[in-house]
N, C-alpha and C positions, 0 to 999 in steps of 0.2 A: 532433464536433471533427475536426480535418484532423488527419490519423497523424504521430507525430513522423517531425522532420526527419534524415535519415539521414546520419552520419557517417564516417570513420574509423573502426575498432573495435579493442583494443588484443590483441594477439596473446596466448593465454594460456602460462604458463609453468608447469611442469611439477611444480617443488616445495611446493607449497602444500601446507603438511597440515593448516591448522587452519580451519575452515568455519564461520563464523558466521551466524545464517538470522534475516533480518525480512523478513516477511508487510506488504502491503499491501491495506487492506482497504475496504471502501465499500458503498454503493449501486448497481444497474443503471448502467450507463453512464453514472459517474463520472471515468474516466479513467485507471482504472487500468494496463489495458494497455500504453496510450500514456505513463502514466511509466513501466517497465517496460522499455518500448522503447528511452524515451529516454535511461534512464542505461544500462544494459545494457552491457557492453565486448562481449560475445559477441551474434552473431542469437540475440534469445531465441527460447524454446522458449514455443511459444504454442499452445492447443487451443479458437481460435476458428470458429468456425461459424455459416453465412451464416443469418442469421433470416429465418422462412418466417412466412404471415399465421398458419400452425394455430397458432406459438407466440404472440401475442396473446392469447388463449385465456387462454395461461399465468401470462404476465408482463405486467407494469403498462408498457407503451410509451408513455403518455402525454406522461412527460416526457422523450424519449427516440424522438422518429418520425423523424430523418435518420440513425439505427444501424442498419446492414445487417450488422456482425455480433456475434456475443454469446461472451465464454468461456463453455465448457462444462466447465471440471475446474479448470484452473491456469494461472498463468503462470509463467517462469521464466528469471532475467538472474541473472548472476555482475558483480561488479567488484572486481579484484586490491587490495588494500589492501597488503602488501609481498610480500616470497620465500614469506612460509611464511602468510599472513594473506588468505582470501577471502570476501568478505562475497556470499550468496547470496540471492537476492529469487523474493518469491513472490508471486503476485498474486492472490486471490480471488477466484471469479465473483460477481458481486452477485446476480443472481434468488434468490429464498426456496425457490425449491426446491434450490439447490445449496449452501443453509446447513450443508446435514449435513458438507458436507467441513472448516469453515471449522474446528472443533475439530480435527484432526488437521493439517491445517495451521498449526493455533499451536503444535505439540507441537515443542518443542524450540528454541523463536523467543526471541531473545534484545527484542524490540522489534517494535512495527507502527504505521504511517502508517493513520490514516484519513483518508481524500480524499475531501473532501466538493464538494458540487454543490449553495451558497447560494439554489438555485431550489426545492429538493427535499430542504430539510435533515432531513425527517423521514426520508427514507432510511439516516440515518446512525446510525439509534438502535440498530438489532440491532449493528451490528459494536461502540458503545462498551461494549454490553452483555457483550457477550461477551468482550471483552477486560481489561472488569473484570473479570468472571467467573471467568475466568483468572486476574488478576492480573498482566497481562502490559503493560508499561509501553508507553505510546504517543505519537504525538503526534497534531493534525489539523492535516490542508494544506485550505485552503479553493481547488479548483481553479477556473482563470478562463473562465468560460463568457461572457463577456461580460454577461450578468444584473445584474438593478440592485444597485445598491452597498449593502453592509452593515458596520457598524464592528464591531470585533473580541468590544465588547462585545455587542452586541445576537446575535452568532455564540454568545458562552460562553451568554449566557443562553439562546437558544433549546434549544443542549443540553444545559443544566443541567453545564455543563462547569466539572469539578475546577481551581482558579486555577491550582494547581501543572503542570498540562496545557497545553506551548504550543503553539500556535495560530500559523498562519503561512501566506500567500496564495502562491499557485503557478504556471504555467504547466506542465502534464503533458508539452506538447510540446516543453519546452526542456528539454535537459540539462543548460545550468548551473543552472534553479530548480529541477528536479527533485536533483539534488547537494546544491543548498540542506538541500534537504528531510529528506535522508538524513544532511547533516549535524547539523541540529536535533535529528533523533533518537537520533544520537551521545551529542551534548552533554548530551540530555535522559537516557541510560544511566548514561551517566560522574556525573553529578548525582544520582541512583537510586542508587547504587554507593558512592559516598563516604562514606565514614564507615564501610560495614560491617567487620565482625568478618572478618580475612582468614582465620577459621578456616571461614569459609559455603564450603563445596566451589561451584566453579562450573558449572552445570547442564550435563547430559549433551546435548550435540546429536544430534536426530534430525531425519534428513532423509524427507521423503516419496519 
């Protein structure tokens, strides 16, 4: 996919005390970075690196041969929600070898995006896995690789996906659908949330 489209970035401000953290997560070269980018108000912080032919070896490139580079640990974008309220985004590397991170990286996540890749939707099994695992609420953005069209149902069934889970079509490279995105998962918390017992303490944030 072509790198999001570069913007304006929003100056940050100094009093923010309260940190909220959602994890985005996927498949090998899903898109993640590039949503990451594209909402981000700050240049995020990104620990990409240029893939060489020995990693082949490694990782499944098949569906993924116009990728020259690959995360290797993390990604990471902020966007100011008010004075005191920052919502902080983290991005997963996809290959199976750098699964090990992906638990410590939910540790402390109020929410996570899986961004799928309808060409390759078996990629997307470990991350719902694990985030049930967790118990860590989510949504899926079905990213637009241009790839042939599939209706929402035929996406829930493929991954055996919970109804209560929504399900919502993307462009990584836009910041307004990538916004979307983070909205949905909002709505889908606030939804999670309602109803509980305001006596449930609300979980300790840990940042990597």
């Amino acid at each position: 996919m072509d790198s999001a489209t570069s913007d304006a970035r929003t100056p940050l401000g100094a009093s923010a005390d309260n940190g909220l953290k959602i994890v985005v997560v996927g498949g090998f070269g899903v898109g993640k970075t590039t949503l990451v980018r594209s909402v981000s108000e700050i240049r995020p912080l990104n620990t990409e690196e240029t893939m060489t032919q020995a990693g082949e070896d490694v990782d499944d490139v098949s569906g993924v041969r116009d990728k020259t580079a690959t995360t290797v640990a993390f990604d990471f974008g902020r966007i100011t929600l008010d004075a005191h309220n920052v919502l902080y985004l983290f991005g997963a590397p996809g290959q199976e070898r750098f699964w090990f991170l992906w638990d410590r990286l939910f540790s402390g996540t109020l929410g996570a995006v899986v961004l799928v890749d309808t060409r390759r939707i078996d990629d997307s099994w470990y991350a719902i896995d694990r985030l049930e695992h967790h118990g860590t609420p989510f949504i899926v953005a079905c990213n637009d690789f241009g790839g042939p069209a599939h209706t929402h149902a035929e996406i829930r069934d493929a991954l055996d996906l919970d109804p209560r889970v929504p399900l919502v079509d993307c462009d990584a490279r836009s910041r307004e659908s990538s916004k979307q995105v983070l909205i949905t998962l909002v709505r889908h918390l606030q939804d999670q949330y309602t109803g509980r017992s305001a006596e449930v303490p609300t979980p300790r944030q840990e940042f990597v």
